[in-house]
N, CA, C and O of each residue as an XYZ file, in Angstrom:
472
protein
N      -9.118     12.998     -1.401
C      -9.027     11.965     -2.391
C      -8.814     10.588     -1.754
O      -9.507      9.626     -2.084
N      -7.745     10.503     -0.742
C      -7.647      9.316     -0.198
C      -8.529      8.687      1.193
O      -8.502      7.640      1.841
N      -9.324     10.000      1.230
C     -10.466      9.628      2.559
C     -11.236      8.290      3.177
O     -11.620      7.905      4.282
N     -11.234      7.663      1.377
C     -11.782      6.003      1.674
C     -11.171      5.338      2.427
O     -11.616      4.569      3.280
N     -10.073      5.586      2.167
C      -9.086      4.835      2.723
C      -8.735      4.903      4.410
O      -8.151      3.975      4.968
N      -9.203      6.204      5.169
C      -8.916      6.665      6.176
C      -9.984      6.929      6.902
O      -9.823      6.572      8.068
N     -11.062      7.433      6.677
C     -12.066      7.855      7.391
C     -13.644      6.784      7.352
O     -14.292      6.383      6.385
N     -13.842      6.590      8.792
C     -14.065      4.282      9.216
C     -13.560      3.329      8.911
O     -14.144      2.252      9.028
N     -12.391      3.423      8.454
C     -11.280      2.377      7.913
C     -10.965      1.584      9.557
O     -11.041      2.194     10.623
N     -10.611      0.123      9.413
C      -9.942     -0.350     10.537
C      -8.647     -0.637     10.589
O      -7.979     -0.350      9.596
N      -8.086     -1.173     11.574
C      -6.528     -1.218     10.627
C      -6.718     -3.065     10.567
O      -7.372     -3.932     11.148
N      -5.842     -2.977      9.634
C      -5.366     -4.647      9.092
C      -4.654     -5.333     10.097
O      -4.178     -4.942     11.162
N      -4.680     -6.619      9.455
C      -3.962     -7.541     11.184
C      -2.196     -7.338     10.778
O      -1.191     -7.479     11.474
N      -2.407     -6.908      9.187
C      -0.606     -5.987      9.068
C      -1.011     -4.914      9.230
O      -2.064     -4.351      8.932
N       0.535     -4.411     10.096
C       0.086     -2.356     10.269
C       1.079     -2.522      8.705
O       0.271     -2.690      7.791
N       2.339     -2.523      8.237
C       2.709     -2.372      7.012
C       3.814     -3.295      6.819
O       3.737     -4.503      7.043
N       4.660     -2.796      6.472
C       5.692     -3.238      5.408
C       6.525     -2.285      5.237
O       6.154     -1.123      5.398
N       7.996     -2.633      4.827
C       8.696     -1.802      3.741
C      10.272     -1.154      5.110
O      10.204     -1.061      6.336
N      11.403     -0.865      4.221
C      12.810     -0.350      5.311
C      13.152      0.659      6.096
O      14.092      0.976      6.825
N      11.674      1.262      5.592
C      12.211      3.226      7.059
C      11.916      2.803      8.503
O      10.809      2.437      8.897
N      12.651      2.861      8.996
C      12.234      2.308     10.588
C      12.087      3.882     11.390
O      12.902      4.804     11.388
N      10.398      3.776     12.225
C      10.245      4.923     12.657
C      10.961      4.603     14.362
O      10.501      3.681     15.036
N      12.032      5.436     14.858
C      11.869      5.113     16.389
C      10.973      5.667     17.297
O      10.215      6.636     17.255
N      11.422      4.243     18.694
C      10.181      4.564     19.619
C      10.234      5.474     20.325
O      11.049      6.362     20.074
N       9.607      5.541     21.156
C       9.300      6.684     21.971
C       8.695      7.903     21.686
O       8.384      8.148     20.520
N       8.454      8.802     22.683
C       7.648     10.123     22.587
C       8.395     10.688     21.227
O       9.353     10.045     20.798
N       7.967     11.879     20.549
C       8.536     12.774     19.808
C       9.586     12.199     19.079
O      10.531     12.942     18.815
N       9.624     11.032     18.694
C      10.505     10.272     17.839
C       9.944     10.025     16.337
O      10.683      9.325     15.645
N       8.863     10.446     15.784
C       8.233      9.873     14.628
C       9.132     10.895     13.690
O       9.295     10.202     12.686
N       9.633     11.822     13.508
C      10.606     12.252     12.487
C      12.009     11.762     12.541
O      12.851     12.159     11.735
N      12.310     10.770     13.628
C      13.772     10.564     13.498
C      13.931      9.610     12.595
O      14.464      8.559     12.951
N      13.588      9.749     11.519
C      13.360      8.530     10.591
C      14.290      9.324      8.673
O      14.379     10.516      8.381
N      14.701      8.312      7.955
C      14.619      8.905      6.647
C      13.488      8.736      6.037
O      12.557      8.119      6.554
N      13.443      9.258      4.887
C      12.361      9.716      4.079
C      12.058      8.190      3.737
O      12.881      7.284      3.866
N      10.546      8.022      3.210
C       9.425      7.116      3.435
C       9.578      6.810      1.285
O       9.465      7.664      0.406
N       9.769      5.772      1.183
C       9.943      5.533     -0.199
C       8.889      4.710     -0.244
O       8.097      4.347      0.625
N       9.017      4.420     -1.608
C       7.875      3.202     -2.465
C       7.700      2.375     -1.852
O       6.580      2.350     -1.342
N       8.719      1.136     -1.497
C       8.207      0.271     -0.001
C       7.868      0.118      0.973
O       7.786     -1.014      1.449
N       7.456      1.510      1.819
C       7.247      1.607      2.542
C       5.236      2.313      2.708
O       4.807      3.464      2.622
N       4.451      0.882      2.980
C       3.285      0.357      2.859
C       2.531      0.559      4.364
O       3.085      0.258      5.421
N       1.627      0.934      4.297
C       0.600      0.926      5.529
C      -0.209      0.398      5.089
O      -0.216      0.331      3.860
N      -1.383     -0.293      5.912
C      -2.593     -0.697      5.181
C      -4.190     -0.849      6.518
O      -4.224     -0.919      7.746
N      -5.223     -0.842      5.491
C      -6.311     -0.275      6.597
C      -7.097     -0.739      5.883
O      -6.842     -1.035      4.715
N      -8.665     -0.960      6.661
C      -9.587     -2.020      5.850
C     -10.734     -1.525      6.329
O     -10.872     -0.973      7.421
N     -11.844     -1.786      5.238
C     -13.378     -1.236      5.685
C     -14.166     -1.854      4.605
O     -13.993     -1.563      3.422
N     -15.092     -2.770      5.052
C     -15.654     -3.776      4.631
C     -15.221     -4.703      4.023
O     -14.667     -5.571      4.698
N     -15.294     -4.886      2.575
C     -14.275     -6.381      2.473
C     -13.022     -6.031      1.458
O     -12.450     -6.841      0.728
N     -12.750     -4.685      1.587
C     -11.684     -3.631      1.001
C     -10.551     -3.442      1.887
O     -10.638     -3.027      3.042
N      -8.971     -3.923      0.998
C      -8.274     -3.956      1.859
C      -7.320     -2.248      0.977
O      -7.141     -2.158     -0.237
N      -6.959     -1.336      1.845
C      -6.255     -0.144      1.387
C      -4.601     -0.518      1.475
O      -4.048     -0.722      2.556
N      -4.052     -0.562      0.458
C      -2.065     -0.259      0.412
C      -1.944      0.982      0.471
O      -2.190      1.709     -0.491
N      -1.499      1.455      1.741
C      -1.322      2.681      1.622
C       0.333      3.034      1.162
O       1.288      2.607      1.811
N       0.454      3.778      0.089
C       1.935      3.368     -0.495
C       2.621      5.190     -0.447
O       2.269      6.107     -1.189
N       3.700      5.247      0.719
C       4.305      6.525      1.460
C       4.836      7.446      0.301
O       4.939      8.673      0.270
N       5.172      6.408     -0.731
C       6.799      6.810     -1.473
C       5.972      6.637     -3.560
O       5.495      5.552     -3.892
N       5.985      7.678     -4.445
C       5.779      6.893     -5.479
C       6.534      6.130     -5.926
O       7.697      6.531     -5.969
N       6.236      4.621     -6.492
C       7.637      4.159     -7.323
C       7.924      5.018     -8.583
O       7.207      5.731     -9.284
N       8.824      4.790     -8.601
C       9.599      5.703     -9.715
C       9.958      4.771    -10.936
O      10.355      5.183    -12.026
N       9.724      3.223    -10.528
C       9.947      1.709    -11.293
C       9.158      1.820    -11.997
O       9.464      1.585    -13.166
N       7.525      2.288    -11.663
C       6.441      1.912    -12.664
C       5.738      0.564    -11.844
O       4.691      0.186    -12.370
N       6.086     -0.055    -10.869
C       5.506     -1.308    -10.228
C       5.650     -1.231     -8.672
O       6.586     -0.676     -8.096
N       4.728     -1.785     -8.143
C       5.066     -1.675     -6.779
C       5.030     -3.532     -6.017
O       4.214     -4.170     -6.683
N       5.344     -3.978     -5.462
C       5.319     -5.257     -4.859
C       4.954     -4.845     -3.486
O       5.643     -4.290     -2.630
N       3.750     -5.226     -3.462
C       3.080     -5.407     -1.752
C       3.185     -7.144     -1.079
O       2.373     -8.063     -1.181
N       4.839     -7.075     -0.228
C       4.897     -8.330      0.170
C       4.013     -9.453      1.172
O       4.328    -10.619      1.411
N       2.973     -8.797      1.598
C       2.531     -9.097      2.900
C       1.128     -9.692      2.269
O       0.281    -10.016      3.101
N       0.834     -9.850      0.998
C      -0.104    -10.634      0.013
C       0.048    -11.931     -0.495
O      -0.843    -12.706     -0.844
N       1.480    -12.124     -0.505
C       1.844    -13.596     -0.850
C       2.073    -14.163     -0.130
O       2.278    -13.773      1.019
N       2.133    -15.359     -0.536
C       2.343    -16.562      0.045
C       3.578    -16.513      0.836
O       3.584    -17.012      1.962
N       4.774    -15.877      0.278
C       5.730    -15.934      1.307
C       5.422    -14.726      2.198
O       6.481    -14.255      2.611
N       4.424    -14.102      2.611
C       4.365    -13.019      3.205
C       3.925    -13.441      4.488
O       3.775    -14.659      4.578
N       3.673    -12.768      5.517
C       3.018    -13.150      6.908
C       1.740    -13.503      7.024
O       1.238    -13.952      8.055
N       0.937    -13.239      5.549
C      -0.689    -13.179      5.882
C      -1.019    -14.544      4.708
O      -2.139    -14.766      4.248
N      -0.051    -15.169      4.454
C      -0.434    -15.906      3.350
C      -0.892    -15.411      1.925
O      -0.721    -14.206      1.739
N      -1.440    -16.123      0.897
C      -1.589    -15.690     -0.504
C      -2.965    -15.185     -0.195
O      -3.783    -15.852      0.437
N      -3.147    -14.220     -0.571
C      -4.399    -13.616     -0.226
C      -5.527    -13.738     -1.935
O      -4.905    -13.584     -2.986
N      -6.932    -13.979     -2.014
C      -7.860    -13.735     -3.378
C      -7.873    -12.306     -3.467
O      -8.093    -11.586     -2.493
N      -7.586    -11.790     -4.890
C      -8.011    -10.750     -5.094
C      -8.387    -10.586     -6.783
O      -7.803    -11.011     -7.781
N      -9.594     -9.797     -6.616
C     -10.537    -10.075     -7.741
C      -9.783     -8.602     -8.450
O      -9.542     -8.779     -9.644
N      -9.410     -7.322     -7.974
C      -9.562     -6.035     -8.664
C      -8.593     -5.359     -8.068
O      -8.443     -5.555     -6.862
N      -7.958     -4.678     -8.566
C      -7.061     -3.325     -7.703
C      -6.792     -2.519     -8.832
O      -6.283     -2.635     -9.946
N      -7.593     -1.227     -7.771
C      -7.063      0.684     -8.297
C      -6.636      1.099     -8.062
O      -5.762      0.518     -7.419
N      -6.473      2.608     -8.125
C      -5.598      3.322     -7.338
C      -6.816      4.313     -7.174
O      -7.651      4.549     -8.047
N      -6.770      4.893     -5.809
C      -7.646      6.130     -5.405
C      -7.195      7.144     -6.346
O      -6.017      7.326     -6.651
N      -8.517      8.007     -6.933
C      -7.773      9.413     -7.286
C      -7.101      9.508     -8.940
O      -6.771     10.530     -9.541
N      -7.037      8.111     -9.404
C      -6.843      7.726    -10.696
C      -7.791      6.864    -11.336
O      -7.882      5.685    -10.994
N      -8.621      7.438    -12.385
C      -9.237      6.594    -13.331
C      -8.864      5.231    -14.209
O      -9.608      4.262    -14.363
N      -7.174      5.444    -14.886
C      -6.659      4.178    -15.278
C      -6.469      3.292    -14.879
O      -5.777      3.321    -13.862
N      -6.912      1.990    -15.361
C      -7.011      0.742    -15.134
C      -5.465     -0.045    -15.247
O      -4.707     -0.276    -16.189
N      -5.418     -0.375    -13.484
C      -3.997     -1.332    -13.649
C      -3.831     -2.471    -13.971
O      -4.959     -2.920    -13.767
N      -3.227     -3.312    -14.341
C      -2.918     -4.132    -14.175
C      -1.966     -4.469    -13.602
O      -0.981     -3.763    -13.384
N      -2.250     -6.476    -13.022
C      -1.586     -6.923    -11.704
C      -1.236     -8.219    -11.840
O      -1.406     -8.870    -12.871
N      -0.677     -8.682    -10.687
C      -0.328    -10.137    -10.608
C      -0.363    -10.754     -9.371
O      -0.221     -9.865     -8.531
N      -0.495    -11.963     -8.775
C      -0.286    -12.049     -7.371
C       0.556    -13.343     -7.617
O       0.309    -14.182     -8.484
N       1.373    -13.370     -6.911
C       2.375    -14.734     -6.726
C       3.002    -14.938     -5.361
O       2.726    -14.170     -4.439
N       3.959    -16.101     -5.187
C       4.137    -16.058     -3.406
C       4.963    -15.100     -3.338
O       5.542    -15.019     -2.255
N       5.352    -13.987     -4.469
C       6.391    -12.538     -3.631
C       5.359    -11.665     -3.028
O       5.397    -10.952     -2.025
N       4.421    -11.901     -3.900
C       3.156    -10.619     -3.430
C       2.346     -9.886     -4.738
O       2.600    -10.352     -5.848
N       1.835     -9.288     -4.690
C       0.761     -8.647     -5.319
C       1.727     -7.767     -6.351
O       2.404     -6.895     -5.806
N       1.812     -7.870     -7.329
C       2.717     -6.665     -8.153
C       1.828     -5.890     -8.839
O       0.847     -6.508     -9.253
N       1.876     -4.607     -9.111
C       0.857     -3.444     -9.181
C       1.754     -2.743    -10.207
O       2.913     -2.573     -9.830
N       1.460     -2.335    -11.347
C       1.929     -1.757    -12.157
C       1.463     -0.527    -12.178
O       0.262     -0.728    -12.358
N       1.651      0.953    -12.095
C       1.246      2.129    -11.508
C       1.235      2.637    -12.610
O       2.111      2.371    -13.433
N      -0.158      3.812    -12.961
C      -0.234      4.638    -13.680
C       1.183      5.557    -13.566
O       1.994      5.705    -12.653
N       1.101      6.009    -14.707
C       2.287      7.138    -15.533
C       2.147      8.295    -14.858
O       3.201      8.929    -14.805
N       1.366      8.724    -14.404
C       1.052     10.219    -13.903
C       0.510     10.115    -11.960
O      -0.396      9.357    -11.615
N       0.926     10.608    -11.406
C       0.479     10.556     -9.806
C      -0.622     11.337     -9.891
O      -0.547     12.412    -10.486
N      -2.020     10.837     -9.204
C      -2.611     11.035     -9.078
C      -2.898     12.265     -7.657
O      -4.003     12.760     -7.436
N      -1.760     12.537     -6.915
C      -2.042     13.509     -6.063
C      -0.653     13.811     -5.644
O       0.274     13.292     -6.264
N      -0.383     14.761     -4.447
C       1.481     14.656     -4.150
C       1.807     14.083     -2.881
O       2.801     14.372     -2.214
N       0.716     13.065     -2.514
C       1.630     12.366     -0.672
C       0.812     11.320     -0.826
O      -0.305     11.380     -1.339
N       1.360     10.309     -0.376
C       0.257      8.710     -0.095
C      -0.382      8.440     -1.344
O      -1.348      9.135     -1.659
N       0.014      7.536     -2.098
C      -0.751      6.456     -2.766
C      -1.441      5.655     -2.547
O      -1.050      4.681     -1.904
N      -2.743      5.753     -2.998
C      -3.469      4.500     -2.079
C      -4.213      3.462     -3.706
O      -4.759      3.929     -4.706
N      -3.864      1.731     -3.292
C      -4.253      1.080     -3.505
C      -5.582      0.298     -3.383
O      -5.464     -0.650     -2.607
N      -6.794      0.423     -3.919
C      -7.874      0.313     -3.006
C      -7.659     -1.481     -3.685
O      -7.453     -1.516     -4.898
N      -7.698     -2.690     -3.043
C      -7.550     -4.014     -3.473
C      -8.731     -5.106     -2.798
O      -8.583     -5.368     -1.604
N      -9.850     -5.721     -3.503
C     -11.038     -6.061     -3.585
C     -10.835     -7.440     -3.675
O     -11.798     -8.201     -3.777
């Protein structure tokens, strides 16, 4: 379901966002807590940028900070955003916090949310 998103995808000039800090080194990628709603990856393939979102919100909204104006990448245009894997139509907002994404009622799969944003 989320294959668009992953397979010839490049990565973004952000790798992500969000408070689980993975440590470094070898065999360190589980020394981490669990991966919530803020915690964002993102990957790009053609003029499609993917939120890859770890954690569902449980709010009903998600804020992708790294879209606004106060974010690292500046206020970014965006014409459309879906969700992979879900037919319902979101609605959104973009301001200098970031992109706010109001999430379908029902999860569309059980790991990684993906935002496809145009």
């Amino acid at each position: 379901m989320n294959g668009e998103a992953i397979y010839d995808s490049r990565p973004w000039h952000v790798f992500g966002e969000g408070p689980t800090q993975v440590g470094e080194g070898s065999f360190s990628d589980n020394d981490r807590g669990a991966y919530t709603s803020q915690d964002i990856r993102f990957t790009t393939r053609c003029d499609v940028l993917y939120a890859i979102c770890l954690g569902w919100p449980g709010t009903g909204e998600v804020i992708i900070h790294s879209l606004g104006s106060g974010g690292s990448t500046g206020e970014q245009t965006v014409s459309q955003v879906s969700m992979l894997g879900s037919s319902q139509g979101l609605s959104w907002s973009l301001d200098a916090d970031g992109l706010k994404v109001k999430v379908p009622a029902e999860k569309p799969c059980r790991h990684a949310y993906v935002f496809k944003i145009e």
